[in-house]
PDB file of N, CA, C and O in Angstrom, chain B, residues numbered from 101:
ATOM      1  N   UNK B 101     -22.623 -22.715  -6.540  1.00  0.00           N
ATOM      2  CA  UNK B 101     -21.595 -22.701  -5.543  1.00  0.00           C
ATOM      3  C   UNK B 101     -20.316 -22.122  -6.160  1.00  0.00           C
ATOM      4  O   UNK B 101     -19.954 -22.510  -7.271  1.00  0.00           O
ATOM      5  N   UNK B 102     -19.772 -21.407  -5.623  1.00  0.00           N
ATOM      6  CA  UNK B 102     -18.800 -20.622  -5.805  1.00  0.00           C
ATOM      7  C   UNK B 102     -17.556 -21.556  -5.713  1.00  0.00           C
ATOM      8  O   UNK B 102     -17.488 -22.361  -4.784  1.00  0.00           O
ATOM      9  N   UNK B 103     -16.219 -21.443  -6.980  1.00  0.00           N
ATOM     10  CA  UNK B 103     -15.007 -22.085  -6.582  1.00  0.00           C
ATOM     11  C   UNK B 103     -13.900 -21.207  -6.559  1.00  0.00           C
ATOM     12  O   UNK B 103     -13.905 -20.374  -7.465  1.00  0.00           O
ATOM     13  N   UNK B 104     -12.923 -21.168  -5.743  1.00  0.00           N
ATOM     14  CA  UNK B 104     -11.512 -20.523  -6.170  1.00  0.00           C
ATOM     15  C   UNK B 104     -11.504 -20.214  -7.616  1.00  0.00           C
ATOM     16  O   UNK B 104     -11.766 -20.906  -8.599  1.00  0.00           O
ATOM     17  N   UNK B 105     -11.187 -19.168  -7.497  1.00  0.00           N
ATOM     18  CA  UNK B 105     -10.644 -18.541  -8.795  1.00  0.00           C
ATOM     19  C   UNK B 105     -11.839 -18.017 -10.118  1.00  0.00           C
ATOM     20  O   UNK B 105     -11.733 -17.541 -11.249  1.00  0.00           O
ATOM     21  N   UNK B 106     -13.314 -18.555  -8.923  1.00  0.00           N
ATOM     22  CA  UNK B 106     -14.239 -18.473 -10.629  1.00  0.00           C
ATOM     23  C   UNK B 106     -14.645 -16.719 -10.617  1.00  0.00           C
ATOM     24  O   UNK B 106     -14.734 -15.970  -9.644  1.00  0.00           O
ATOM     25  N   UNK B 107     -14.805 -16.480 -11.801  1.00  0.00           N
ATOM     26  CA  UNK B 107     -15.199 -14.608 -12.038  1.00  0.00           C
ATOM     27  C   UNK B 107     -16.378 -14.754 -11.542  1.00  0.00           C
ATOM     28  O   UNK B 107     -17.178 -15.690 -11.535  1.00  0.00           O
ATOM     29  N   UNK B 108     -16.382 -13.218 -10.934  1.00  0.00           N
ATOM     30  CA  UNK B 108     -18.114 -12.906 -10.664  1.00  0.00           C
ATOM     31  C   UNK B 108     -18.331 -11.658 -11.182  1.00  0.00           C
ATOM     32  O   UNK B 108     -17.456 -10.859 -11.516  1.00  0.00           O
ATOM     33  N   UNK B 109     -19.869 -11.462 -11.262  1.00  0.00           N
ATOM     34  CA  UNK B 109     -20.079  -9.853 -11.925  1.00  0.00           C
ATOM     35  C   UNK B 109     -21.283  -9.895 -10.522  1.00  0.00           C
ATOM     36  O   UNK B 109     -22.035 -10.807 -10.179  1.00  0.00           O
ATOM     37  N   UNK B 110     -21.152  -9.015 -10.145  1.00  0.00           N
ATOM     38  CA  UNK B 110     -22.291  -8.700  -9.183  1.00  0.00           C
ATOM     39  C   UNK B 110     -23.129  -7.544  -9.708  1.00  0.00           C
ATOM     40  O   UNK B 110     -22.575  -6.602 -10.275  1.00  0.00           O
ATOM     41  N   UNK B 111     -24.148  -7.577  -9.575  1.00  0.00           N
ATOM     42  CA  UNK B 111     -24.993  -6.383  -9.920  1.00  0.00           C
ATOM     43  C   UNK B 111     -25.511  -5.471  -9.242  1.00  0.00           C
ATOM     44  O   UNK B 111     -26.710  -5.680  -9.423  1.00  0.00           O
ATOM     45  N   UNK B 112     -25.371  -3.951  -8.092  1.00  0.00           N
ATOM     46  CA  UNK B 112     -25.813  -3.560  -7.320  1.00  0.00           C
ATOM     47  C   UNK B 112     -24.792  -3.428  -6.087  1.00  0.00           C
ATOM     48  O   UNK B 112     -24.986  -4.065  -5.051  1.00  0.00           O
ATOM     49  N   UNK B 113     -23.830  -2.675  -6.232  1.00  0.00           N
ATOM     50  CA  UNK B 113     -22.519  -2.762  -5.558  1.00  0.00           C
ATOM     51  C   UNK B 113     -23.352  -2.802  -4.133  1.00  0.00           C
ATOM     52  O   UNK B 113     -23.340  -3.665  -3.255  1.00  0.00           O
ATOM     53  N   UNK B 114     -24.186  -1.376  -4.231  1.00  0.00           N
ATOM     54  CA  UNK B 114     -24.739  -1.436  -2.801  1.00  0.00           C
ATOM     55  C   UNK B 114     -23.836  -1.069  -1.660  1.00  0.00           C
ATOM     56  O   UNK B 114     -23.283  -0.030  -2.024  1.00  0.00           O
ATOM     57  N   UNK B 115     -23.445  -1.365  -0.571  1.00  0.00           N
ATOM     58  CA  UNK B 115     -22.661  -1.044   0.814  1.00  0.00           C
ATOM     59  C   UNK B 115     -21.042  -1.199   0.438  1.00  0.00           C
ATOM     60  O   UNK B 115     -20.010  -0.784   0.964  1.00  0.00           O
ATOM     61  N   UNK B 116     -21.449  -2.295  -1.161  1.00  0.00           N
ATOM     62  CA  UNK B 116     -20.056  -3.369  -0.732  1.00  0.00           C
ATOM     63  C   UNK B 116     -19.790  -4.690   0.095  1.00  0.00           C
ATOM     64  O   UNK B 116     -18.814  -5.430  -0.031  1.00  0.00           O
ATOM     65  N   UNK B 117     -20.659  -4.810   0.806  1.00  0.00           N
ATOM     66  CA  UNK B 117     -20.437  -5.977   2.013  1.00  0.00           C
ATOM     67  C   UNK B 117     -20.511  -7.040   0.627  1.00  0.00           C
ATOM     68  O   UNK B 117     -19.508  -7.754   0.624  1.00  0.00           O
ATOM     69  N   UNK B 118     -21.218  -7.261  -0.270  1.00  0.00           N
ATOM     70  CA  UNK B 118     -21.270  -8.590  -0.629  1.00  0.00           C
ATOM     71  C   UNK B 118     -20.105  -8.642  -1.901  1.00  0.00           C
ATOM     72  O   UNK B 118     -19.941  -9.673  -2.553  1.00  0.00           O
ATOM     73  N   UNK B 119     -19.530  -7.720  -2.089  1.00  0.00           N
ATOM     74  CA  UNK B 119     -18.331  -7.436  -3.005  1.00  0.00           C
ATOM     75  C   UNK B 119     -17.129  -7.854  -2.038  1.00  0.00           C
ATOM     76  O   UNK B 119     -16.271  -8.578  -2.544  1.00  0.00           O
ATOM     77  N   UNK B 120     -16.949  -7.417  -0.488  1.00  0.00           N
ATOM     78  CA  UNK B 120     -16.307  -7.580   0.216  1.00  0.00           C
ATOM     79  C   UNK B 120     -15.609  -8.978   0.348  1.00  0.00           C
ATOM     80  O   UNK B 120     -14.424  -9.312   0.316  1.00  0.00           O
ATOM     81  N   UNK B 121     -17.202  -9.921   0.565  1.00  0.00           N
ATOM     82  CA  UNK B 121     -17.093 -11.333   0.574  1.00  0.00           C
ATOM     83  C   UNK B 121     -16.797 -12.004  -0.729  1.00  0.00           C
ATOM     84  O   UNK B 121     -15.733 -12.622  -0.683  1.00  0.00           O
ATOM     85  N   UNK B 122     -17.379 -12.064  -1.806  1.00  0.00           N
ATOM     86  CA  UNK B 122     -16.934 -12.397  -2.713  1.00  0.00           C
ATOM     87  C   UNK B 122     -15.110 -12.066  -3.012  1.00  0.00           C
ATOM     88  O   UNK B 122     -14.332 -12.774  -3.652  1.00  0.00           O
ATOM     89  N   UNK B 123     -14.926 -11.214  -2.548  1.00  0.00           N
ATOM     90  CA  UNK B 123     -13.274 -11.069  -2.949  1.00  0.00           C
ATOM     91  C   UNK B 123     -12.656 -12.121  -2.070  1.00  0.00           C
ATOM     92  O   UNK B 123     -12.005 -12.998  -2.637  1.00  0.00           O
ATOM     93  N   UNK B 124     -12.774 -12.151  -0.743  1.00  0.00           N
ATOM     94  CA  UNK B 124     -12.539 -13.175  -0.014  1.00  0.00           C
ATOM     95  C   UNK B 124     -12.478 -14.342  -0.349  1.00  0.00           C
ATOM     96  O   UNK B 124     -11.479 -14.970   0.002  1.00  0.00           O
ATOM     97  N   UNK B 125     -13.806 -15.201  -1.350  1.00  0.00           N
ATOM     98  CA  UNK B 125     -13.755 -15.811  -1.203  1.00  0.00           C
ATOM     99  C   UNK B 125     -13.078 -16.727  -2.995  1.00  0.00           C
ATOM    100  O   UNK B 125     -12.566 -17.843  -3.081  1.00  0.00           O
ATOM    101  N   UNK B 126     -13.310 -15.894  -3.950  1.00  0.00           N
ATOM    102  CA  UNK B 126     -12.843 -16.120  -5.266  1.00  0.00           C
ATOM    103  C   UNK B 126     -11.537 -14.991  -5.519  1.00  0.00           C
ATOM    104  O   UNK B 126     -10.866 -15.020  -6.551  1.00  0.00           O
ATOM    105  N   UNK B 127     -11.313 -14.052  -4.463  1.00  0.00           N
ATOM    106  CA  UNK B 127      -9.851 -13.416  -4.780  1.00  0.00           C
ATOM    107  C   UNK B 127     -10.486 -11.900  -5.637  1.00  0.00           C
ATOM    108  O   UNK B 127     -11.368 -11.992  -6.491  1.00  0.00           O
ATOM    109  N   UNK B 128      -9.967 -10.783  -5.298  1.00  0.00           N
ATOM    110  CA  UNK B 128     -10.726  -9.379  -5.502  1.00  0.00           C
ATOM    111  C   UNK B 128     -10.308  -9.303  -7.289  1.00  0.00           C
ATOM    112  O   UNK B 128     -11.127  -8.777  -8.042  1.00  0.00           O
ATOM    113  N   UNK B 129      -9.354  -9.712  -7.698  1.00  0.00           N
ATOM    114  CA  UNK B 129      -8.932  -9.513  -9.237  1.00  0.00           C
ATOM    115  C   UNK B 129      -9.967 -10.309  -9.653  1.00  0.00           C
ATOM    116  O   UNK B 129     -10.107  -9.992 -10.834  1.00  0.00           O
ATOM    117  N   UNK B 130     -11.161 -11.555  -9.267  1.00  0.00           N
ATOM    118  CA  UNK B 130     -11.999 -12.138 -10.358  1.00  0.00           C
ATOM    119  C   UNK B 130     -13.684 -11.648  -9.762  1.00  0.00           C
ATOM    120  O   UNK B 130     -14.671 -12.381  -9.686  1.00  0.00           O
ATOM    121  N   UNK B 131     -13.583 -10.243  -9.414  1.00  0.00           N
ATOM    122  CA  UNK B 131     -15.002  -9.803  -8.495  1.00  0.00           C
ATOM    123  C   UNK B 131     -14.513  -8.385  -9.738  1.00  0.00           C
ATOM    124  O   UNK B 131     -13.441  -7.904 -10.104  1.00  0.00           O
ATOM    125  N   UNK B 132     -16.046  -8.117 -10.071  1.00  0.00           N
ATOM    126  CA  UNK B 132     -16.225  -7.102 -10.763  1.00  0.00           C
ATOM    127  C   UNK B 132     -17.995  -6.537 -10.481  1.00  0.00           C
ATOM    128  O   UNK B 132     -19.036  -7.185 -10.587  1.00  0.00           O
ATOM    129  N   UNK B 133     -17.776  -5.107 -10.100  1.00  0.00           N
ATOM    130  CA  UNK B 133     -19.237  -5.176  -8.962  1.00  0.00           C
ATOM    131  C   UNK B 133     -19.796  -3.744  -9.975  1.00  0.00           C
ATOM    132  O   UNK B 133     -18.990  -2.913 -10.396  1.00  0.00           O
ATOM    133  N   UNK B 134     -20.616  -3.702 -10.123  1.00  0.00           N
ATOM    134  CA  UNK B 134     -21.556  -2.632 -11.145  1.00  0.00           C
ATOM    135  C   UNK B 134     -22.744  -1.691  -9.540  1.00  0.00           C
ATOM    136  O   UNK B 134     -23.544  -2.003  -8.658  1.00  0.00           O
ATOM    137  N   UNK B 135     -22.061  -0.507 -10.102  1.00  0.00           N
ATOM    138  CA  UNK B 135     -23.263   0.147  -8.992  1.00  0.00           C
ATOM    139  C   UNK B 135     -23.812   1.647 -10.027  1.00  0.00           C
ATOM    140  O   UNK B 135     -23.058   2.590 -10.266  1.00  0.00           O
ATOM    141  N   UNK B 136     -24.928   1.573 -10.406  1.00  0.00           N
ATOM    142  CA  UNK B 136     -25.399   3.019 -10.993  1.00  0.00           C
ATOM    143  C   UNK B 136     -25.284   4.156 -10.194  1.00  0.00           C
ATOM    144  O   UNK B 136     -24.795   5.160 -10.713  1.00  0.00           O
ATOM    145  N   UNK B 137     -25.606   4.185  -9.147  1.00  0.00           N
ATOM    146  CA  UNK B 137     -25.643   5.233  -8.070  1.00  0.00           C
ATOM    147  C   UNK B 137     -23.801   5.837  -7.622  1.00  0.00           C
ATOM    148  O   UNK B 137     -23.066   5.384  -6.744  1.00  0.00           O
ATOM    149  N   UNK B 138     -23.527   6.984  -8.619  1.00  0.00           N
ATOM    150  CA  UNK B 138     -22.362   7.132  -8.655  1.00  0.00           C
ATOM    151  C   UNK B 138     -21.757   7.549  -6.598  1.00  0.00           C
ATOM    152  O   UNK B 138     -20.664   7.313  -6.083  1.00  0.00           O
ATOM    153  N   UNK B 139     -22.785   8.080  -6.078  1.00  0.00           N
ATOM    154  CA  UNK B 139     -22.357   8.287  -4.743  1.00  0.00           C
ATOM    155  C   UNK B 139     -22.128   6.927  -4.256  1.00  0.00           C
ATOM    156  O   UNK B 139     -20.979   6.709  -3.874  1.00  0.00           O
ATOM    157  N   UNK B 140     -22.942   5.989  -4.186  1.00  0.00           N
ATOM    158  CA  UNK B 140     -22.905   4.967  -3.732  1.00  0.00           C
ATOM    159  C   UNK B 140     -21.425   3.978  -3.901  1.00  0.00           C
ATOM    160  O   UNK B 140     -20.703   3.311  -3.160  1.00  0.00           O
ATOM    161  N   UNK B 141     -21.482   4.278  -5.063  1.00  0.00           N
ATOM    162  CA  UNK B 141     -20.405   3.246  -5.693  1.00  0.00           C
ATOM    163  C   UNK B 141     -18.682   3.622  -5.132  1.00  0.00           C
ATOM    164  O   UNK B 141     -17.748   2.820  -5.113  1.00  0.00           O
ATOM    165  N   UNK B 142     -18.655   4.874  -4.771  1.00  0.00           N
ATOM    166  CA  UNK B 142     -17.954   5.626  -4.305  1.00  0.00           C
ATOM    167  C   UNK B 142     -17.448   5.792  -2.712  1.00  0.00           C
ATOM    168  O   UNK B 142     -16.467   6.126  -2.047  1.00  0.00           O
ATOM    169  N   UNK B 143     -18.651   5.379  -2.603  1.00  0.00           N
ATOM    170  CA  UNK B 143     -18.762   5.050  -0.583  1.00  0.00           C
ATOM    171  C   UNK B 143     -18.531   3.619  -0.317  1.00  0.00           C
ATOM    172  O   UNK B 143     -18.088   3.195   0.750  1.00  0.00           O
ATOM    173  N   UNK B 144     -18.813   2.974  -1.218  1.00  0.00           N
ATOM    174  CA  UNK B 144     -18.729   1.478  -1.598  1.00  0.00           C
ATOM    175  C   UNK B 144     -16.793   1.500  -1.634  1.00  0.00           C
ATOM    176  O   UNK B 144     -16.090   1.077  -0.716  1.00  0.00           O
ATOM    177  N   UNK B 145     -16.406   1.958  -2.622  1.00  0.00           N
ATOM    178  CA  UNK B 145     -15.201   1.874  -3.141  1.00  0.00           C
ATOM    179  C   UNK B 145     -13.980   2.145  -1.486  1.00  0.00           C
ATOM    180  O   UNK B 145     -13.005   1.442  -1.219  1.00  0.00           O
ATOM    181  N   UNK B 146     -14.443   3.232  -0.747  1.00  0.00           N
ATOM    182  CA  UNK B 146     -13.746   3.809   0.373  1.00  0.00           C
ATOM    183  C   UNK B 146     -13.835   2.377   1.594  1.00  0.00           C
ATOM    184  O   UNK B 146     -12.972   2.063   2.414  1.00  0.00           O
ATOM    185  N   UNK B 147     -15.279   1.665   1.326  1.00  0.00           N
ATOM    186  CA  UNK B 147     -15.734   0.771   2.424  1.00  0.00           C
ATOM    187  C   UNK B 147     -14.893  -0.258   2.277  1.00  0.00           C
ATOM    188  O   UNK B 147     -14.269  -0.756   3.214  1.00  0.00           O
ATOM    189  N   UNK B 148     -14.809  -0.761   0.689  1.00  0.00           N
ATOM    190  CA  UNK B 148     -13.883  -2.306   0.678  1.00  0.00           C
ATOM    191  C   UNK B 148     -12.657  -1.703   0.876  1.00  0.00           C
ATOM    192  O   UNK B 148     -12.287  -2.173   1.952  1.00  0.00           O
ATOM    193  N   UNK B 149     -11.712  -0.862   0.440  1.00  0.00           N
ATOM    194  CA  UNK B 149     -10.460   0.318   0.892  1.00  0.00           C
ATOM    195  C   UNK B 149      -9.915  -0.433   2.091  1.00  0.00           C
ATOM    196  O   UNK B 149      -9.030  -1.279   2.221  1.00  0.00           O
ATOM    197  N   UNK B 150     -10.924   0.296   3.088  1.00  0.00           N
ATOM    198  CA  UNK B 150     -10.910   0.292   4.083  1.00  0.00           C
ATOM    199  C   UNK B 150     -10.657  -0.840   4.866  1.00  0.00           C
ATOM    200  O   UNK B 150      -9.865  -0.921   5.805  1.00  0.00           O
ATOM    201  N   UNK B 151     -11.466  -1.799   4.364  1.00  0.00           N
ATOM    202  CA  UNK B 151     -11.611  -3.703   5.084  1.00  0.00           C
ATOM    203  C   UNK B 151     -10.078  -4.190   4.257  1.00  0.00           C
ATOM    204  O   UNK B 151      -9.692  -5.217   4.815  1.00  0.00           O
ATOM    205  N   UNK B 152      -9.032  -3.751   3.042  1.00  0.00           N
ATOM    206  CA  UNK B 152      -8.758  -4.352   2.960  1.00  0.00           C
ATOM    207  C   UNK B 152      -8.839  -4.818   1.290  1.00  0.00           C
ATOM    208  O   UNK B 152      -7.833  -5.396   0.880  1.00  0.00           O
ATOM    209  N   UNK B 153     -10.067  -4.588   0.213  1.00  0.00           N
ATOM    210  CA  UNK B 153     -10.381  -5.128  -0.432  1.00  0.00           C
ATOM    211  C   UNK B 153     -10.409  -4.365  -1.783  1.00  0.00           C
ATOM    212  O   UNK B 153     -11.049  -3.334  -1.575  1.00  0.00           O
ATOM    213  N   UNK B 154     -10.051  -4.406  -2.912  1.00  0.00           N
ATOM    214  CA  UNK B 154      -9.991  -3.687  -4.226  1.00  0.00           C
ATOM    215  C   UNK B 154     -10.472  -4.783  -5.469  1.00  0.00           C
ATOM    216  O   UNK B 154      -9.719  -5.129  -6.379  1.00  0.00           O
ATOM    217  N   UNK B 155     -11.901  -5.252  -5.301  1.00  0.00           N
ATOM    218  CA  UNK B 155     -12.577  -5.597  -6.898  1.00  0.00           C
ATOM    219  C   UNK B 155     -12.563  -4.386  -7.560  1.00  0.00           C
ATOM    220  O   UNK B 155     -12.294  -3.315  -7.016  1.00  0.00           O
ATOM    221  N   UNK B 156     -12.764  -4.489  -8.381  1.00  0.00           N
ATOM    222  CA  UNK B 156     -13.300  -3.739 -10.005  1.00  0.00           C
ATOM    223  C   UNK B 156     -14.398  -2.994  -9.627  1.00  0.00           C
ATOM    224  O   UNK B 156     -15.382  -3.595  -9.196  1.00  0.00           O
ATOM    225  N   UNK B 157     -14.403  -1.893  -9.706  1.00  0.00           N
ATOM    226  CA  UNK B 157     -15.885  -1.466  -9.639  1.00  0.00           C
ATOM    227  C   UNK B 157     -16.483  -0.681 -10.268  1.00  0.00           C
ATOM    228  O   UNK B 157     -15.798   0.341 -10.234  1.00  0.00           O
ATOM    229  N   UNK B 158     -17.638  -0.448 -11.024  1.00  0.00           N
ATOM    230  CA  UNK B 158     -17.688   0.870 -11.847  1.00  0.00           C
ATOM    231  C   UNK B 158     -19.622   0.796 -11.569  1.00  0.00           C
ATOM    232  O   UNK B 158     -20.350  -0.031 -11.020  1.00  0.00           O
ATOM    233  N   UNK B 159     -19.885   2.181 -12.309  1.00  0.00           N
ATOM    234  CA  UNK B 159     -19.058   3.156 -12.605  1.00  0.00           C
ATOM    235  C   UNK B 159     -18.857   3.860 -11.465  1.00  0.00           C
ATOM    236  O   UNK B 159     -19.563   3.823 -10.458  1.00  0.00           O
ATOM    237  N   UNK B 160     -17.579   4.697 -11.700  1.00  0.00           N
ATOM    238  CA  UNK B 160     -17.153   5.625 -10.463  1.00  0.00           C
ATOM    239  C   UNK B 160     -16.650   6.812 -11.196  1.00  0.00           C
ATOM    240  O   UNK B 160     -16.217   7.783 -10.576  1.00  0.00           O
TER     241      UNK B 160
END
């Protein structure tokens, strides 16, 4: 279970949606999201932008 303030590393940035939530819910400075797929990670990066949201993300 997730608390305020705890770090996350996510693995598989993916869409972003679950990078999205996690920032929400532990705060975007302790979300750090790993995506290999440099397009992806990139479309990812524009998606949280967009909602609002800036974790860490690499690589980009």
């Amino acid at each position: 279970m997730l608390e305020d303030h705890d770090r996350v590393l996510e693995v598989g940035t993916g869409t972003g949606s679950t990078a999205a939530r996690l920032s929400w819910r532990v705060g975007e400075r302790n979300v750090i999201s790993v995506e290999v797929d440099a397009e992806l990670s990139e479309q990812a990066g524009k998606t949280l932008a967009a909602a609002g949201y800036a974790p860490r993300l690499g690589p980009q």
